[in-house]
N, C-alpha and C positions, 0 to 999 in steps of 0.2 A: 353940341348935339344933344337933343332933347326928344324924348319918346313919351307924351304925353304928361309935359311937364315936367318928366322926372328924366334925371340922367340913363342914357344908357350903359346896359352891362357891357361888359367884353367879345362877348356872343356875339351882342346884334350888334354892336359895331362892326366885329369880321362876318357878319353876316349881309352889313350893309354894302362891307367893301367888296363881297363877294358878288353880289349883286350890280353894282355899277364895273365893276370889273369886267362881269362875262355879256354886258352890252359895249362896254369900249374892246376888249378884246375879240369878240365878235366880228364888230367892224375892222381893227384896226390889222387884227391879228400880232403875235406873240413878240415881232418885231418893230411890228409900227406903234405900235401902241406904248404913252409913256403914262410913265406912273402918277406924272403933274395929270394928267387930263382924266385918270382913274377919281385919283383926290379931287380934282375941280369936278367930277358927277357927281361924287359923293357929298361934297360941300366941307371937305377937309383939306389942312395943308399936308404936302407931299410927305415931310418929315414926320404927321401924325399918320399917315399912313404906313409910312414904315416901322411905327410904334405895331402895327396889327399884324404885319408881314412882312417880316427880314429882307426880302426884296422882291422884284418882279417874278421871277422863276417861281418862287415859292407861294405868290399869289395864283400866276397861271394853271399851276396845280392843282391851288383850292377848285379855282373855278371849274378846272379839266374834270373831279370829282364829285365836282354838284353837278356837271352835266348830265354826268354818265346815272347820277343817282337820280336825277330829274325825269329820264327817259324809263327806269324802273319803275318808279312809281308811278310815271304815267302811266306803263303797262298794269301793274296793280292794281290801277283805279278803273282801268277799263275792265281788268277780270273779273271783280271781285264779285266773290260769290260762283264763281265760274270753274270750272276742271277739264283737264284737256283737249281736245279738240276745240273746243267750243269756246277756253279763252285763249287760247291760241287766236282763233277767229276773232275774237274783239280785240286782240293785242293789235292783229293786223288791220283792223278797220280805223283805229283810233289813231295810227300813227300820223297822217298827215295833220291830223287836228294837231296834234304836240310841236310838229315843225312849223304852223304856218305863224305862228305868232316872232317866229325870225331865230330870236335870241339863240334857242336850241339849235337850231340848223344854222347858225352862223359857226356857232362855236364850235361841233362836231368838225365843221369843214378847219377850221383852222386849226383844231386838235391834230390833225391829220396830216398840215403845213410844218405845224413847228413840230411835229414828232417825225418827219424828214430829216432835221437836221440836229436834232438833241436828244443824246441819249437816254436821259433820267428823264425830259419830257416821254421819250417813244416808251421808254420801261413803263412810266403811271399810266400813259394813254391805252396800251395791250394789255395791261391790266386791268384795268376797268372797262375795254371793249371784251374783251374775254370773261370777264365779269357777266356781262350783259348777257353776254351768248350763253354762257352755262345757268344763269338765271330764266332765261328762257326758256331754254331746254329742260328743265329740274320743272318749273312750273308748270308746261303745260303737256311733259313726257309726249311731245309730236316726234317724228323722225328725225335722225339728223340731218336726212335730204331736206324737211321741210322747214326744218329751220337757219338750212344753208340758206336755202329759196328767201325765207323772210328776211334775211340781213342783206340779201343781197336784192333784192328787191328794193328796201330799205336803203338803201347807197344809191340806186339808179331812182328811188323818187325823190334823195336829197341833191342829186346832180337835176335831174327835171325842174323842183320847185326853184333851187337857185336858180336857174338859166332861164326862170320865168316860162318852161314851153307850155301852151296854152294846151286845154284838159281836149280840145280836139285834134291834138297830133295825132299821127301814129302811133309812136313812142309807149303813150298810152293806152292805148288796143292790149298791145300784150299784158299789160300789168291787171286790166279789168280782167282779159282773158285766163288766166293765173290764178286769179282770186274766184271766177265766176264757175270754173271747172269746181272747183273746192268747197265756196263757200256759194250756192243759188243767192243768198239774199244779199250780199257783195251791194254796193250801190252802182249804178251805173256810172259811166264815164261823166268825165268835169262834175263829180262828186266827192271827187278823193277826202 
C-alpha cells in the first residue's frame, strides 16, 4: 500500500480500514459482513487486516465511533460561527445533506441492529448516541424538548430516506410542519 509513493503510516492504514469497513458494514451489517470482503475494499489480505484490528468486533467499534464523530462535526460545520437558536437551525437544516450520501445512514441503522444483540456493541453505541445528544444540547443550549424533537425527528427521516418515501408523502408534511413553525426559512418540502 502506497500514499503517494511513500509507504503509509499506521494511522492511515487504520484509517483506510476504517473507511472501507463502515461501507461494507453498512451494507452488510455487523453479522453479514466478513473481514475477507473488508480486506478485499481495502486492497489487503485478511490476515494484514488483522495486523490493524484484533478482530471484527473491535473494527465495528472503530467504525461505530467515526460515525457518531462524523455526524458532530457535520453538526459543527453546519454551525460554525453560529450560537443557539440559530445553530441549532442549521444543525437541523444540514442533516439530511449528511445522510444522503448513504454510508452514514447505513451505518447508524445497523449500529442500532448489532447493539440488539451485543452488549459491548450496545454500551459503545449509547455512548456515543448519548454523546451526540449532550453535544447538541451544550452547543446550542435549545430545550431539552427541542432537542428530543431533533433526535427524534432525526430517526423518523433516517427510517423515511431508507424506505426511499418520496418528499411528497405525507409523512413529510409534518416534518416541514415542525421545522416551518420554528424555523420560517426551513426549505420547503422534497427539499430535505
Amino acid at each position: 500500500m502506497a500514499s503517494d509513493g511513500m509507504r503509509m503510516s499506521a494511522d492511515e492504514r487504520r484509517e483506510a480500514a476504517v473507511r472501507a469497513a463502515m461501507t461494507e458494514f453498512g451494507m452488510g451489517g455487523y453479522h453479514g459482513t466478513s473481514t475477507a470482503a473488508i480486506a478485499t475494499r481495502m486492497g489487503v489480505s485478511q490476515p494484514y487486516l488483522f495486523r490493524l484490528f484484533p478482530n471484527k468486533k473491535a473494527l465495528f467499534l472503530a467504525v461505530a465511533e467515526r460515525c457518531v464523530r462524523t455526524i458532530e462535526a457535520h453538526f459543527e460545520k453546519a454551525a460554525q460561527g453560529l450560537e443557539g437558536a440559530d445553530a441549532f437551525q442549521a444543525m437541523c437544516g444540514s442533516y439530511q445533506e449528511l445522510i444522503s450520501g448513504g454510508d452514514v445512514l447505513r451505518m447508524q441503522l445497523q449500529m442500532y441492529v448489532a447493539a440488539v444483540d451485543d452488549e459491548e456493541i450496545r454500551d459503545a453505541c449509547r455512548g456515543g448516541w448519548l454523546g451526540l445528544w449532550e453535544y447538541v444540547a451544550a452547543r446550542t443550549g435549545v430545550s431539552e424538548q427541542e432537542v428530543a424533537e431533533f433526535f427524534g425527528t432525526g430517526m423518523l427521516v433516517n427510517v423515511l430516506v431508507a424506505l426511499g418515501v418520496p418528499p411528497s408523502a405525507r409523512c413529510w408534511t409534518g416534518i416541514d410542519e415542525l421545522y416551518a413553525d420554528r424555523f420560517p426559512e426551513k426549505p420547503a418540502a422534497g427539499t430535505h
